[in-house]
Every structure is written in structure tokens, then in C-alpha cells.
C-alpha positions, 0 to 999 in steps of 0.5 A: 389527522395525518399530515400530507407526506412531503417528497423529498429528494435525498441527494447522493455522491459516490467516490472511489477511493481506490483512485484517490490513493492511486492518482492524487498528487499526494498518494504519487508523493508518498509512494515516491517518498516510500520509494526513497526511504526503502531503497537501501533496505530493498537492495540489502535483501536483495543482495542478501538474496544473491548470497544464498543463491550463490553458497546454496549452488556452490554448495550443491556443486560442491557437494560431492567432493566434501567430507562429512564434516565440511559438508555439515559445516557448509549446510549450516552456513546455507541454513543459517543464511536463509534463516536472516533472510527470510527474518530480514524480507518479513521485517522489510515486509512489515516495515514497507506494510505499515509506513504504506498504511501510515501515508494512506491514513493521511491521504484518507484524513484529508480526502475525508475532510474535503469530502465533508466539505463537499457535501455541506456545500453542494448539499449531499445527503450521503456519499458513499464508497466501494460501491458495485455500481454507481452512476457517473453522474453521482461520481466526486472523486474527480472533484475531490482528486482536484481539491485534493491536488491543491493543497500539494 
């Protein structure tokens, strides 16, 4: 009454995406288009950045010599400084964090859909990602660096 079990080979294919967001031609063009866009803001918080440094040493040099008032007054001023400081290197931060995601949903939407593409064509069952291990022989992400290099 039981049907003889059939053997079946399940085909499987593992890739790193960690490479493909690090070496496609793609991910290269976003970081240097990141690169662009933020290299203004980036000098902004760093010249920002000098500026503390230089009235909080001015400050500890001066203050010795200064009444208490001048002292308070200066004080303020640092204090006030470093308080648009940090708020401009987390908005930096943050700004920087999501355009980063932005580019690697898109290079992640467009490995996805050669990946697919892969597997129906060479007949995977399953490909899978951020493995402990995985044997070079089952390795794509060669394959699809190269597809995904073609299209840029």
C-alpha cells in the first residue's frame, strides 16, 4: 500500500550579502555618491568641531584672569556650542544612517530579483545568506556580483 519513497536531491545556493553591498559596482557608486552629498555637512561639523576645541582651551587659558561674571558669560558660550554640536553630529549621524539603508534596500531589491532569477534558471531549491559555513561550491555571490555588474 505505501509507494516506494522517491530520492530527491534538493539543490541549494548560499551567497554573502555582506559582499554584494561591499564590492558590486553598485554599492561602490552609492558610497561614492554618499560620499558627495555629505561632504559639505561633514566639513560643517567638523569645522564646528574646531570651534569648541578652540574657545574651550581659550577658555581653560583664560580662565584664571577673568571675573566671575566674564567667566560665566564664557562658560555659557562653550556650553552653548557643544550643545549645537552634538545636535548637528546626531543629525549628521541619523541623516548619513538612513540614505546608507536607503542605497542598500536598492541594491538588496536588485540582487533579490537576480537571485530569483538565478534559482529558477539553474534550478535551486533554496539560497540562503549569512550562513556559519557554507561550501564554495554552493557559493553565487560571485554570479550575482557579476549580473549585478551588468546592469550599471
Amino acid at each position: 500500500m505505501l509507494a516506494p519513497a522517491q530520492a530527491q536531491s534538493s539543490r541549494i545556493a548560499w551567497l554573502s550579502p555582506e559582499r554584494i553591498y561591499n564590492e558590486s559596482k553598485l554599492a561602490m557608486l552609492a558610497t561614492k555618491k554618499l560620499q558627495e552629498e555629505f561632504s559639505k555637512r561633514e566639513q560643517a561639523v567638523k569645522d564646528l568641531a574646531q570651534r569648541l576645541k578652540d574657545a574651550s582651551d581659550k577658555l581653560e587659558k583664560d580662565l584664571p584672569s577673568l571675573n566671575e561674571l566674564d567667566r560665566g558669560k564664557r562658560q555659557r558660550e562653550v556650553v552653548e556650542l557643544d550643545k549645537e554640536f552634538q545636535r548637528r553630529q546626531r543629525e549628521f549621524r541619523e541623516d548619513v544612517n538612513q540614505r546608507s539603508n536607503e542605497e542598500r534596500a536598492a541594491i538588496a531589491e536588485r540582487a533579490t530579483r537576480i537571485i530569483k532569477k538565478l534559482a529558477e534558471t539553474e534550478g535551486y531549491d533554496i539560497v540562503l545568506q549569512d550562513a556559519v559555513w557554507a561550501s564554495p561550491r554552493i557559493d553565487i555571490t560571485k554570479k550575482v556580483l557579476d549580473e549585478l555588474d551588468k546592469d550599471k
